[in-house]
N, C-alpha and C positions, 0 to 999 in steps of 0.2 A: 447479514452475518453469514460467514461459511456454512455452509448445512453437512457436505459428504465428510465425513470421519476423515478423508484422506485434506480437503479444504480445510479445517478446524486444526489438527494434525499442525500444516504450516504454519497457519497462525499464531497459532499459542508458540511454535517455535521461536517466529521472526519476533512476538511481542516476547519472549524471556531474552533473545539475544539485546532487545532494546534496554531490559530491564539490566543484565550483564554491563553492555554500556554505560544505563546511566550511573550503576555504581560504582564502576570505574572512575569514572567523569568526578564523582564526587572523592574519590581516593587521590587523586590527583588532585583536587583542589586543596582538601586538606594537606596534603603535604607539599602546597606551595609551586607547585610544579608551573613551568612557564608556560606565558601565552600559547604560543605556537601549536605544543601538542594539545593542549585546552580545545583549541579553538576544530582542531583536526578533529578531535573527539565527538564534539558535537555537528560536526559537521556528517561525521559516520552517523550518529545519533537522528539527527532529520534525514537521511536518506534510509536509516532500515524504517522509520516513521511513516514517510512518503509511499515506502513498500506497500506497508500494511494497510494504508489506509487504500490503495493503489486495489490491495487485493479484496476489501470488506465492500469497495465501491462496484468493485467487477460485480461482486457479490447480490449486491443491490439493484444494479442497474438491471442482469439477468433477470431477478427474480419480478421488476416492479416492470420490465417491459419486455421481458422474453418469452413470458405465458400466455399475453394477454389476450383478447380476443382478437385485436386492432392494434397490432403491434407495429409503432413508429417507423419508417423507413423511409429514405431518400425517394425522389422519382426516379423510376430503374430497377427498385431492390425492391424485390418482396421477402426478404429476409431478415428481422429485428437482431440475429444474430452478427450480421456484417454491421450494424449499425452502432451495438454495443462496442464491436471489435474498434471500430473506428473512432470512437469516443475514448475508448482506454487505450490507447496509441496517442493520443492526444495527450491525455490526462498524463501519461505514464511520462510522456518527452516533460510535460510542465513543471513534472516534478521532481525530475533528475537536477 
């Protein structure tokens, strides 16, 4: 989970915009509205999802391998921070 006020801050932001979204998404269904922006909608809806989950994982990954004593790294790096970087560059393209 986020920990800095300014990390947490975002979050709660990106998760009310999703929550904005899916009430839309539901006002449009109710009132019949065609596939097309439907499908648009949710489509916005799992990419602000992918965000966030994008952002709670940075989060985690930091906190479970960036303190550690023996922190994971490629041969080359002695730096678990490039390692993170590398993993959520990854993660981030997968989830776009």
């Amino acid at each position: 989970m986020p920990h800095s006020p300014e990390e947490k801050k975002r979050a709660i932001a990106r998760l009310r915009r999703i929550k904005g979204q899916a009430e839309a998404l539901e006002r449009a269904i109710e009132a019949d509205a065609d596939c097309g922006p439907l499908l648009q909608q949710i489509v916005a809806m799992r990419g602000a999802t992918n965000g966030l989950m994008a952002v709670v994982m940075e989060s985690h990954l930091r906190d479970t391998f960036g303190d550690g004593p023996r922190p994971i790294a490629p041969a080359g790096s002695s730096d678990a921070d490039d390692v993170i970087d590398g993993v959520m560059t990854i993660l981030r393209t997968y989830l776009k």
